[in-house]
C-alpha positions as CSV (number, residue, x, y, z in Angstrom):
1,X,45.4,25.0,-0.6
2,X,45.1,21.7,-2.2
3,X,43.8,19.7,1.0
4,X,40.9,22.9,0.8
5,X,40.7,22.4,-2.7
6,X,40.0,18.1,-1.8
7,X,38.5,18.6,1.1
8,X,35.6,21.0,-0.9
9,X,35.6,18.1,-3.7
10,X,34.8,15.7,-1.6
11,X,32.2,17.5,0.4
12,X,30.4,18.2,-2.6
13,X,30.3,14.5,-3.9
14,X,29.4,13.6,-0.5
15,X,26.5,15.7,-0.7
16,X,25.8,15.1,-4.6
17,X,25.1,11.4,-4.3
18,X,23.4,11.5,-1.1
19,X,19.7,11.9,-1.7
20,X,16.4,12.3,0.4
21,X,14.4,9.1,0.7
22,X,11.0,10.7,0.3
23,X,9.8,7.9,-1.9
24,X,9.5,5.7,1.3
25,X,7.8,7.9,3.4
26,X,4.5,9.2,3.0
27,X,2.2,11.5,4.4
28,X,-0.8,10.2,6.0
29,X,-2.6,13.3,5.4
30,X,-2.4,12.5,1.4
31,X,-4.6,9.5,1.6
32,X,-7.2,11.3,3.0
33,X,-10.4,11.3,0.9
34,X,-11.8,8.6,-1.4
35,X,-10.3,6.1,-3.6
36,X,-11.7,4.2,-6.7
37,X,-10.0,0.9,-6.7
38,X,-9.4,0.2,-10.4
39,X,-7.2,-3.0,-10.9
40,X,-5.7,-5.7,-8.9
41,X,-2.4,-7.6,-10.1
42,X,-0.9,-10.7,-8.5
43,X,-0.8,-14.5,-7.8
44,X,-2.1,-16.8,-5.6
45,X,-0.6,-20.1,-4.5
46,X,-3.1,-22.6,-3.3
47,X,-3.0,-26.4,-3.2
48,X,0.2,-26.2,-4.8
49,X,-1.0,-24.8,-8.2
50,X,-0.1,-21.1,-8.9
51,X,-2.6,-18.4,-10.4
52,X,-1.3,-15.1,-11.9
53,X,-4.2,-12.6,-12.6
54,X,-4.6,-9.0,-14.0
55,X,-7.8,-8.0,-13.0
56,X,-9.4,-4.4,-14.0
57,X,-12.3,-3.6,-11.1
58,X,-15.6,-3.6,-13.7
59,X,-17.9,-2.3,-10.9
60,X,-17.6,0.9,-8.5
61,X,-15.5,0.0,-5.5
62,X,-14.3,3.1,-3.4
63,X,-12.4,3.3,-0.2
64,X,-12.7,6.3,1.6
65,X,-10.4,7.5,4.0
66,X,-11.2,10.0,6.8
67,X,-9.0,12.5,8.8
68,X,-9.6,10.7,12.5
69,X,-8.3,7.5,10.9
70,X,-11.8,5.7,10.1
71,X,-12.9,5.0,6.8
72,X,-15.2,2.6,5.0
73,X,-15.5,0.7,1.6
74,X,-19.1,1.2,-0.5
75,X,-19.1,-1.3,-3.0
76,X,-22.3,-1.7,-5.3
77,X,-24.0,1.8,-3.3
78,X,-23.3,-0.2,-0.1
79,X,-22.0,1.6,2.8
80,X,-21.9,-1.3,5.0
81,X,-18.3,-2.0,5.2
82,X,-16.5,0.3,7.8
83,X,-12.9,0.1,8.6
84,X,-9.9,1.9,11.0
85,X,-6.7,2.5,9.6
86,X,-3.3,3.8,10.3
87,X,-0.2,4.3,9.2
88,X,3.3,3.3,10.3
89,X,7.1,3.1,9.8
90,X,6.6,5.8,6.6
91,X,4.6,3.0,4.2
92,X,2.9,0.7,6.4
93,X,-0.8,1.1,5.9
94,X,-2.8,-1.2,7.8
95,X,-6.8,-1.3,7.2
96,X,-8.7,-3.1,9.8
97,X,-12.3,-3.8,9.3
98,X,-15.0,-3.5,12.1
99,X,-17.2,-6.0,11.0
100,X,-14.4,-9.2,11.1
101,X,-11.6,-9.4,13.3
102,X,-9.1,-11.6,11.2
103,X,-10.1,-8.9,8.1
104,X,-7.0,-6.6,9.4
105,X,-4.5,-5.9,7.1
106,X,-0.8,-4.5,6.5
107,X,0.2,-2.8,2.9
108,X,3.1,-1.1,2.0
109,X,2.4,2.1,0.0
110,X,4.3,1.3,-3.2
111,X,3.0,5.2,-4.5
112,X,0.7,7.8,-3.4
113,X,0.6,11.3,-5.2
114,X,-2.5,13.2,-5.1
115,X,-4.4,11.0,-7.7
116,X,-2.9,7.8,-7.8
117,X,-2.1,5.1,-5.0
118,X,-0.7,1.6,-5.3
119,X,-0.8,-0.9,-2.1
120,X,1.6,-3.9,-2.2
121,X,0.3,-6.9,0.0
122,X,1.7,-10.3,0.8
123,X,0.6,-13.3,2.7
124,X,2.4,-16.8,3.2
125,X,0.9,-19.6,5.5
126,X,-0.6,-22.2,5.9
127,X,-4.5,-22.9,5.2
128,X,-6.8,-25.1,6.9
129,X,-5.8,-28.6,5.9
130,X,-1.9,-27.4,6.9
131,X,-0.8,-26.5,3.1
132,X,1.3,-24.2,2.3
133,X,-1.3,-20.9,0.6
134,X,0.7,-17.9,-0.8
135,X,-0.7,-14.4,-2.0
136,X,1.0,-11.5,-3.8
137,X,-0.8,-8.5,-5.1
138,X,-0.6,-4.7,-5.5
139,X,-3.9,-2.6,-5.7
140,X,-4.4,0.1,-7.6
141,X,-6.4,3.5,-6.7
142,X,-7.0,6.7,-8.4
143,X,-8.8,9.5,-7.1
């Protein structure tokens, strides 16, 4: 009876401290529809100096995202700027833009709920004159 009795124990810690993971995966239905883009924090490295910056958007920038995995960006009333995006491995979001080939990127989804969204992004390589050019920023949405 005591082996049940620790055997039930353990099973129930077991299952106690185990946890779903649902923060890491998200579903690409809930980005669906548009997104103001509201602030921007990071830092770039360039020509070995570092920038930190906080920036609050001051002018109407919104991403929308449609069901069949296009999408485009109207900033200023402009709805020049169209884009394809998908998503993979449960957080990868990757926003390619028609218009420029080298203008594809990968995020990860830091958090998307039904009115906010935050996309973490960073870049380390080498720019044209072979120096080392770092960036690091998250993006911030709501709906």
């Amino acid at each position: 009876m005591k082996k049940l009795l620790f055997f039930a124990a353990a099973l129930f810690a077991a299952v106690s401290f185990s946890a779903c993971s649902d923060d890491d995966n998200f579903d690409a239905g809930s980005i669906v529809g548009t997104w103001q883009y509201v602030r921007e924090v990071g830092y770039e490295i360039s020509h070995g100096e570092r920038e930190d910056y906080d920036e609050t958007i001051n002018h109407q920038m919104l991403y929308t995202f449609n069901e069949n995995g296009s999408g485009k960006l109207s900033e200023y009333g402009s709805d020049d700027n169209t884009f394809t995006w998908s998503m993979s491995g449960g957080n990868q979001l990757t926003i390619s833009f028609t218009d420029e080939i080298d203008r594809a990127r990968t995020y990860t989804i830091v958090k998307l709920t039904s009115s906010e969204m935050q996309l973490f992004y960073h870049i380390k390589a080498l720019d044209e004159h072979g120096r080392e050019f770092e960036q690091k920023f998250t993006m911030y949405f709501t709906r």
